[in-house]
C-alpha positions in Angstrom: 92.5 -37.5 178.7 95.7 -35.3 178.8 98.0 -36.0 175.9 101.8 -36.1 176.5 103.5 -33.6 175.0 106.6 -34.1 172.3 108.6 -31.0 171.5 110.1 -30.5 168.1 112.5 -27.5 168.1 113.9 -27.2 164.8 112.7 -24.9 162.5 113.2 -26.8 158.9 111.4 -30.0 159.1 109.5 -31.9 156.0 105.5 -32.4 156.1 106.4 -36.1 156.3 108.0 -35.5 159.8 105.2 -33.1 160.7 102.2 -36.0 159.8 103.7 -37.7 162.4 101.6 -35.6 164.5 98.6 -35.5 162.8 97.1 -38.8 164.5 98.7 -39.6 167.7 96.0 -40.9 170.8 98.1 -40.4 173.6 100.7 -37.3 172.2 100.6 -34.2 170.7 103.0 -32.1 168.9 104.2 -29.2 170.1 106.1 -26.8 167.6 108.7 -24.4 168.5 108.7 -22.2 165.6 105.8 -21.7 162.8 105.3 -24.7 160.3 105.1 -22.6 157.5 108.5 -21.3 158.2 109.9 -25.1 156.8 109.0 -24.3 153.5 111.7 -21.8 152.6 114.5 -24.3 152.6 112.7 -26.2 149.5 112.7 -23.0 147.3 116.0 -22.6 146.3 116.4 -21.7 142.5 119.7 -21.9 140.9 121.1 -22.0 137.2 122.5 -25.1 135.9 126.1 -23.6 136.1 125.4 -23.1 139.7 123.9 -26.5 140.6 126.5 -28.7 138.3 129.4 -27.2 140.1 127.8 -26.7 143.4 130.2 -27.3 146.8 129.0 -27.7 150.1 131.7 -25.7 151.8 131.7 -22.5 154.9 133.6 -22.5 157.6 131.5 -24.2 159.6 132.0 -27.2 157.4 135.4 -26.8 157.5 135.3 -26.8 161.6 133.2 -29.6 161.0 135.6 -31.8 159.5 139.0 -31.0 161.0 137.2 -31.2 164.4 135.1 -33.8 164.3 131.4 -32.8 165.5 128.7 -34.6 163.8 125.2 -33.3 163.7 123.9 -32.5 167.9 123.4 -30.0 170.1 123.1 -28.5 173.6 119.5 -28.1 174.3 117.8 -27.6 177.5 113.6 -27.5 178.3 111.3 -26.1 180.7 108.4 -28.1 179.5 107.4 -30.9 177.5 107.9 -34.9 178.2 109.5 -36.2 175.2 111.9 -34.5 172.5 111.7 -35.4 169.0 114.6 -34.4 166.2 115.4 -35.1 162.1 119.1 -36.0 162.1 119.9 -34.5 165.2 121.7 -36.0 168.2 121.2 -34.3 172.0 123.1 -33.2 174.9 119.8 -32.3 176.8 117.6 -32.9 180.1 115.3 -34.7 178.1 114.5 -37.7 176.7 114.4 -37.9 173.1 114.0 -39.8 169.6 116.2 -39.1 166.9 114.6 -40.0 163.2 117.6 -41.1 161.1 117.3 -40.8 157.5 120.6 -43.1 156.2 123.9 -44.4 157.7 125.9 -41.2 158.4 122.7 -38.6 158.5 123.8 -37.7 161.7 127.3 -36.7 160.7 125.9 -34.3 158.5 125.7 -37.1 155.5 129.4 -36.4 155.5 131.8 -39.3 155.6 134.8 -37.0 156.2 132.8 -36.2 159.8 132.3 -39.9 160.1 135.6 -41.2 159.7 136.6 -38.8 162.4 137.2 -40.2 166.0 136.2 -37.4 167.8 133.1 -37.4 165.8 132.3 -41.5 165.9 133.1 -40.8 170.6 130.8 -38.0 170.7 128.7 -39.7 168.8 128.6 -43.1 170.8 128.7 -41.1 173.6 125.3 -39.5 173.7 123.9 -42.6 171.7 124.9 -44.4 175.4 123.3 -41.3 177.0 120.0 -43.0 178.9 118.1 -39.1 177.5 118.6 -41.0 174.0 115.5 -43.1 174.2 114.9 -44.2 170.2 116.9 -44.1 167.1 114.1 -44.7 164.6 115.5 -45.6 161.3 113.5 -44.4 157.9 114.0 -47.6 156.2 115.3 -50.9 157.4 118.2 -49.9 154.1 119.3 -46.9 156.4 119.0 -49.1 159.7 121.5 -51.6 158.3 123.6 -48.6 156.6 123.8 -47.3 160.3 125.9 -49.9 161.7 127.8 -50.7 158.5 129.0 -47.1 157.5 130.4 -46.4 161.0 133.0 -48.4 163.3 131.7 -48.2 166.5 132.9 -50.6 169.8 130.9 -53.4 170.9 129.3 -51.6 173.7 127.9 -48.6 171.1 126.7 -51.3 168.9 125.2 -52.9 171.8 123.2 -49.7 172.9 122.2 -48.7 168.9 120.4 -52.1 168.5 118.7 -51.9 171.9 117.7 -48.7 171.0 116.7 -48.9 167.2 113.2 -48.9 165.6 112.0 -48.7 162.2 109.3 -46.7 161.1 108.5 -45.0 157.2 107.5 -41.7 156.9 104.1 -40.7 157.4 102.3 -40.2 153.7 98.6 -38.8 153.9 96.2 -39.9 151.3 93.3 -37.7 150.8 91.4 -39.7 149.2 90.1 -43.4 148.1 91.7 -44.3 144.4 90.7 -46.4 141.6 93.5 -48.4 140.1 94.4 -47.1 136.6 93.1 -48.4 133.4 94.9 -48.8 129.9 92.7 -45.9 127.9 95.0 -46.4 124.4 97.1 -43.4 125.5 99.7 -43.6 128.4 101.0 -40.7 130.2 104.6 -40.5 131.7 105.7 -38.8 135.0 108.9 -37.5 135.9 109.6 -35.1 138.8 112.8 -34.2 140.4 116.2 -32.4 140.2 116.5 -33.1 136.5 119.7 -34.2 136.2 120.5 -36.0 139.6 117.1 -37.9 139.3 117.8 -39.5 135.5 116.0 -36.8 133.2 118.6 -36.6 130.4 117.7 -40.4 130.0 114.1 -40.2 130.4 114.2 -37.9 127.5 115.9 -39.8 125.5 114.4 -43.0 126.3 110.9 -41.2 125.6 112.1 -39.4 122.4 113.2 -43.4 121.0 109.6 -44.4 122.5 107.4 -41.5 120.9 108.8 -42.3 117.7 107.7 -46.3 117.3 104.4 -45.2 120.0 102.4 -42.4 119.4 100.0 -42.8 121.7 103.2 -42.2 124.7 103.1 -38.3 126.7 105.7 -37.0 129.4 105.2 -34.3 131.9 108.2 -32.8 132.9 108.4 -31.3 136.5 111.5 -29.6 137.5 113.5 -26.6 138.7 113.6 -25.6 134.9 116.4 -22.5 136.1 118.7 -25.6 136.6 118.6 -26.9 133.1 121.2 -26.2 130.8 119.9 -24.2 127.7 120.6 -26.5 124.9 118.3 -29.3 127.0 115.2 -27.1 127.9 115.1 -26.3 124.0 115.6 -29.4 123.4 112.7 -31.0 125.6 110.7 -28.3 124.1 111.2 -29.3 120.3 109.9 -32.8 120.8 106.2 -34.0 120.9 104.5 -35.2 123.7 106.8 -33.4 126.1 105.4 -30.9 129.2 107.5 -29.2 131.3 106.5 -27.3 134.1 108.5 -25.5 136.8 108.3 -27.4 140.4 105.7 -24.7 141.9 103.2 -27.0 142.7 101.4 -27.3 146.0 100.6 -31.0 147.3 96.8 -30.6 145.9 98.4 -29.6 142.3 100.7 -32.9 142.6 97.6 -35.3 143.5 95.9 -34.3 140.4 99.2 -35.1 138.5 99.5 -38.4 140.3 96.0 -38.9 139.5 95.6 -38.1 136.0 99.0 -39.4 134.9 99.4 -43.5 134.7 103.2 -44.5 135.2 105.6 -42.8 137.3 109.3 -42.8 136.3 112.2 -41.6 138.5 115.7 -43.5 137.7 117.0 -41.7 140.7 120.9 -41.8 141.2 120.9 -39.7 144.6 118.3 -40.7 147.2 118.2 -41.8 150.3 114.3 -42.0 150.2 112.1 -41.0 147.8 109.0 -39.7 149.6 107.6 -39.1 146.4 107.8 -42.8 145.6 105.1 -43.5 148.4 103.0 -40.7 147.5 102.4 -42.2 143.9 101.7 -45.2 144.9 98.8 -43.6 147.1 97.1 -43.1 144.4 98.0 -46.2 142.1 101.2 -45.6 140.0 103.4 -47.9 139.1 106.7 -46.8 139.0 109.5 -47.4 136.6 112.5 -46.6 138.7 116.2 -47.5 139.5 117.1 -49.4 142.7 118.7 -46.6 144.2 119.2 -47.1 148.2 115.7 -48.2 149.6 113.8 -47.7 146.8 113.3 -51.5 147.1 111.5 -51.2 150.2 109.0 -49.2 147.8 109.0 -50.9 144.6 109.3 -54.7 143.9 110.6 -55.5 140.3 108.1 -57.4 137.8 105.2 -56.3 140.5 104.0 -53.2 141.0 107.1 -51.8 138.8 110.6 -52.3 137.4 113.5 -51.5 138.9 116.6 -50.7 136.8 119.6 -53.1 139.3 122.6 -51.6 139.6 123.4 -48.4 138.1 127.1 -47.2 137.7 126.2 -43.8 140.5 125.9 -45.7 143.5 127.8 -44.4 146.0 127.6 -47.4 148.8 127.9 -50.9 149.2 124.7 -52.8 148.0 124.8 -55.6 150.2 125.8 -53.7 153.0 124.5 -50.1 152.4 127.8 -48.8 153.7 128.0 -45.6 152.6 131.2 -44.4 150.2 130.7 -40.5 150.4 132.5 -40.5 147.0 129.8 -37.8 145.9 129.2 -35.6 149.1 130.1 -33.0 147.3 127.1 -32.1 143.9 130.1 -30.9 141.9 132.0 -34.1 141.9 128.7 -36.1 141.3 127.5 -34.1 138.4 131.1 -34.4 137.0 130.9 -38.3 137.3 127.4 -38.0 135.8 128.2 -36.3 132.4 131.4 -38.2 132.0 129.8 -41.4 132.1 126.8 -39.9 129.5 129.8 -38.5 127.0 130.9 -42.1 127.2 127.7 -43.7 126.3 127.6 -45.5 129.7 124.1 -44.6 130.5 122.5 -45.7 127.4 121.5 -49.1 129.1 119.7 -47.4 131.6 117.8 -45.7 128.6 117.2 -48.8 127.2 115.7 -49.9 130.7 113.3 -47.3 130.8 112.2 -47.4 127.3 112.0 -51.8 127.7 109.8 -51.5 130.9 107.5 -48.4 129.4 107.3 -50.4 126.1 105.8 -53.6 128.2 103.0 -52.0 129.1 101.8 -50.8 125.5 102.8 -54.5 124.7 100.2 -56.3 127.5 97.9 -53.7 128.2 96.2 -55.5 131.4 99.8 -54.7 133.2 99.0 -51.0 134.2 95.9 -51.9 135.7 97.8 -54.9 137.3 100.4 -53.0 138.5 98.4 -49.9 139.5 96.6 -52.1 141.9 99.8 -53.7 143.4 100.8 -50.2 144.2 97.8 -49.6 146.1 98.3 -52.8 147.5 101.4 -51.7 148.5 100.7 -48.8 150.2 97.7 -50.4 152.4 99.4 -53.1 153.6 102.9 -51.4 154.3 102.6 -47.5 154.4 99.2 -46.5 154.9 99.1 -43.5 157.0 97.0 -45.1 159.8 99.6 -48.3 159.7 102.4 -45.8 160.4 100.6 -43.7 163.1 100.1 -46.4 164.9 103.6 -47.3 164.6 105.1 -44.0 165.6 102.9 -43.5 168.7 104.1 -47.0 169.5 107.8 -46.2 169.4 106.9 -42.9 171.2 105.3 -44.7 174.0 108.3 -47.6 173.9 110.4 -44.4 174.8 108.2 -42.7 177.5 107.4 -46.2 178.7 103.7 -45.3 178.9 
């Protein structure tokens, strides 16, 4: 049976958009550019002077902004049925599906651009367009931070929710896990930019924790280059602590995920943390803050805990509308140590060291929890679950 083919043009897509690929009946991928080329924009290494104070500025940006273009372009095909793009409206002969990470992804996550009203008509514009075939949302938190983030007019909003579809990212498992088991010694997780995902607390939530608990470990994994000294020699003078630089291939992170027990990630910048689903996989709870759709991931008290409302969020949590308050890293980071020098992140601390301190307290609760994560993931992320739900969207759009 001849497959239809879907073209995917840009050159810097994630594996998670690529496994969309992997297991469709009736389409097949067809890439214009080699896949291992969409690995160099993940292997940027900076200094921590660098990344704290770290602008997203060019004169493109600039344009951008005064202007009023959000993220689309002009692209025309000779071949291929169906166009699909990350983030990235079209002006094209083709019908297409967009896959739309949060509320203003497609204004270059740039509320500046999104305020704009040349940016908000070209934008409704080519959403109207009948080539725009599917807007499929990462999380149902980006699908309702869509229409609250932006203004649009009646008939816009009446074209985005008679084009919109849902669908999570496509996370392999390689293989069949066993949920974990309390072994008298539990072994912490963290992996992330240090600072933006909650390492300074970790740290020091795990430093209180080692000293009453022994029988507690951490592995570090980070950019390490973007650590201020005084913390790497820190992290290095107390027990229990490894810290690796992020180097890792996805094999090397399994056997992480599988011989570690909790994960813990009190993210304060995240739209979506992939990483989240690929834990679970293989049976981790997760000690986590409910950062964006992180709740669509984790559910508090059962197969995690989720820290409720820390003081970073930069949208509305009933809404998700999205502030923008911290587009740019510099002005984040800046928030981020202010509130530390204050002492207003010591709860959060006292969060993670509360939830990692429950399960030394009732040791049946990792392997309860480690199961619910599996759970989880079968019932609501398995790869074949979202396969199916992909192709179904694709053929929703070809009408096939």
């Amino acid at each position: 049976m001849k497959k239809h083919k879907i073209i995917l043009f840009q050159k810097y897509l994630r594996s998670h958009i690529l496994n969309f690929g992997k297991n469709l009946k009736k389409f097949e991928f067809f890439l214009a550019f080699k896949e291992e080329s969409t690995k160099k924009l993940y292997q940027r290494i900076t200094t921590f002077e660098n990344e704290t104070n770290r602008k997203k500025t060019g004169f493109v940006s600039w344009i951008r902004r005064i202007v009023g273009i959000p993220n689309f372009r002009l692209k025309f095909f000779s071949n291929g049925e169906l166009v699909f793009t990350y983030g990235c409206l079209l002006f094209t002969n083709k019908p297409y599906c967009v896959y739309i990470e949060n509320g203003i992804s497609i204004y270059k996550y740039d509320s500046v651009i999104a305020k704009n009203p040349i940016a908000k008509a070209i934008t409704s514009f080519l959403i109207k367009r009948k080539q725009c075939k599917k807007l499929i949302f990462m999380s149902e938190t980006a699908q309702k931070s869509f229409l609250s983030s932006v203004k649009y007019s009646k008939k816009t909003i009446a074209a985005i929710k008679s084009k919109s579809a849902q669908c999570y990212p496509l996370i392999m498992r390689k293989s069949d896990p066993s949920a974990k088991k309390f072994s008298g010694q539990i072994k912490l997780l963290f992996t992330g930019t240090f600072y933006m995902k909650g390492g300074i607390e970790v740290v020091n939530a795990f430093e209180k924790l080692k000293k009453k608990y022994p029988n507690f470990s951490l592995t570090i994994i980070t950019q390490i280059q973007a650590l201020a000294k005084k913390d790497l020699e820190r992290i290095k003078n107390i027990e229990g602590i490894d810290i690796f630089n992020a180097k890792f291939n996805i094999d090397q992170m399994n056997e992480f995920y599988r011989t570690h027990d909790i994960f813990i990630l009190p993210s304060y910048r995240d739209s979506f943390g992939m990483i989240l689903v690929e834990v679970m996989s293989l049976g981790m709870p997760v000690i986590a803050t409910d950062q964006y759709a992180t709740s669509e991931m984790i559910t508090n008290g059962y197969n995690g805990f989720l820290y409720p409302n820390h003081p970073l969020k930069d949208y509305d949590p009933e809404t998700f509308k999205i502030f923008g308050k911290y587009y740019q890293p510099k002005d984040f980071y800046s928030k981020l140590f202010k509130l530390q020098k204050e002492g207003k992140m010591k709860t959060i601390e006292s969060f993670l060291y509360d939830s990692a301190e429950k399960f030394i307290i009732d040791p049946e609760l990792l392997g309860k929890f480690s199961n619910n994560s599996l759970e989880m993931y079968d019932k609501k992320f398995h790869y074949n679950l979202i396969s199916n739900r992909i192709e179904s969207i694709f053929k929703d759009a070809l009408s096939v």
